[in-house]
C-alpha positions, 0 to 999 in steps of 0.5 A, spaced: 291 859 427 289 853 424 293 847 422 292 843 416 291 836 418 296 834 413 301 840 412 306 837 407 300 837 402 301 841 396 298 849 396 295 848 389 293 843 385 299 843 380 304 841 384 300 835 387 305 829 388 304 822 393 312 823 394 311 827 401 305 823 403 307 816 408 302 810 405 298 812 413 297 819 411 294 817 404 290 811 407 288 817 412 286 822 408 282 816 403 278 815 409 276 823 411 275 823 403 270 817 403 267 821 410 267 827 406 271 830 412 276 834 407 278 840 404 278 842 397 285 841 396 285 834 399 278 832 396 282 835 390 290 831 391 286 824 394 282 825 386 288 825 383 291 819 387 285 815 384 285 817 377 293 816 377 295 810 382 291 803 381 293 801 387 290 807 391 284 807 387 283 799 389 284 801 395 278 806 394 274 801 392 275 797 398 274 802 403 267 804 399 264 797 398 266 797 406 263 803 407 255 801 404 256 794 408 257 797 414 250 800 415 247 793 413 250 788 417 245 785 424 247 788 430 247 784 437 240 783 439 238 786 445 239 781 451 233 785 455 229 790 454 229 798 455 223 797 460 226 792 463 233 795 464 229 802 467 225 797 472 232 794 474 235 800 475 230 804 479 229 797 483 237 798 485 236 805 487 231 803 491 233 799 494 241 803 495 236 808 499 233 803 503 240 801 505 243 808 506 237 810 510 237 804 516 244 806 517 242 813 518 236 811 523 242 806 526 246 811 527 241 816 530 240 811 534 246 809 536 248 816 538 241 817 542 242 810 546 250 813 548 246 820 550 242 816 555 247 812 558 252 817 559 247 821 562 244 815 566 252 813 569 254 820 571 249 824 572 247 831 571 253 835 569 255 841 573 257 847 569 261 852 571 258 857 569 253 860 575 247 857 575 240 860 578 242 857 584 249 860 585 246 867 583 241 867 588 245 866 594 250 870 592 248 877 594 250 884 594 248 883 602 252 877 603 259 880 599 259 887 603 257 882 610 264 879 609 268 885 607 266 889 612 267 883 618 273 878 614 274 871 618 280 873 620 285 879 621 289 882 617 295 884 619 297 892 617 304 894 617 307 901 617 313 902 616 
């Protein structure tokens, strides 16, 4: 459902009046008329409001001679140039690169030299997990030799 910009707005043409319409409203709707951004029924109320009201058909003329002003008024020189602006800028990325890849390396490094250090200072560490020394020693051999002959008696009760 679209709604109309300015709902109390006549539906016909016949019953246009500037009675429902706040001063901001008209002025609104003369400035979407001079850009050619109304309906029929507006482009048709705001040409009854020039035609009948010297006061807005003033106000008309002034917007309109602003209007074709506008587009011959000198904008601001540019300060740089296109290409210079795009050089400074790839200069900056670079060089945010740059800055952004020694704090990478610094930390590889960083992270290395600890690695090294505390390998230096506490040696190899011992896992506990068996390892291939462990393995070998511990053979189905040895395993049955201390089941079959324990280190100590045991002692069986009968009741």
């Amino acid at each position: 459902m679209m709604t109309q910009p300015f709902p109390d707005l006549p539906d016909s043409s016949n019953e246009v009046s500037s009675v429902h319409f706040h001063p901001a409203d008209r002025f609104q709707l003369l400035s979407a008329y001079l850009d050619r951004e109304v309906t029929a029924q507006e482009h048709r109320q705001v040409q009854m409001w020039i035609d009948t009201d010297p006061q807005f058909k003033q106000a008309y003329l002034n917007l309109l001679r602003l209007q074709q002003a506008m587009p011959q008024l000198p904008g601001p020189p540019p300060s740089i140039s296109a290409a210079e602006l795009s050089q400074r800028v790839f200069t900056q990325i670079a060089q945010e690169n740059r800055y952004q890849q020694c704090w990478r390396w610094g930390s590889i490094a960083v992270a290395v030299g600890l690695g090294v250090v505390t390998s230096l200072c506490w040696g190899p560490v011992r896992s506990f997990l068996p390892g291939p020394q462990q393995a070998q020693r511990e053979t189905p051999e040895s395993l049955m030799i201390a089941l079959n002959q324990p280190l100590f008696d045991v002692p069986t009760e009968t009741h």
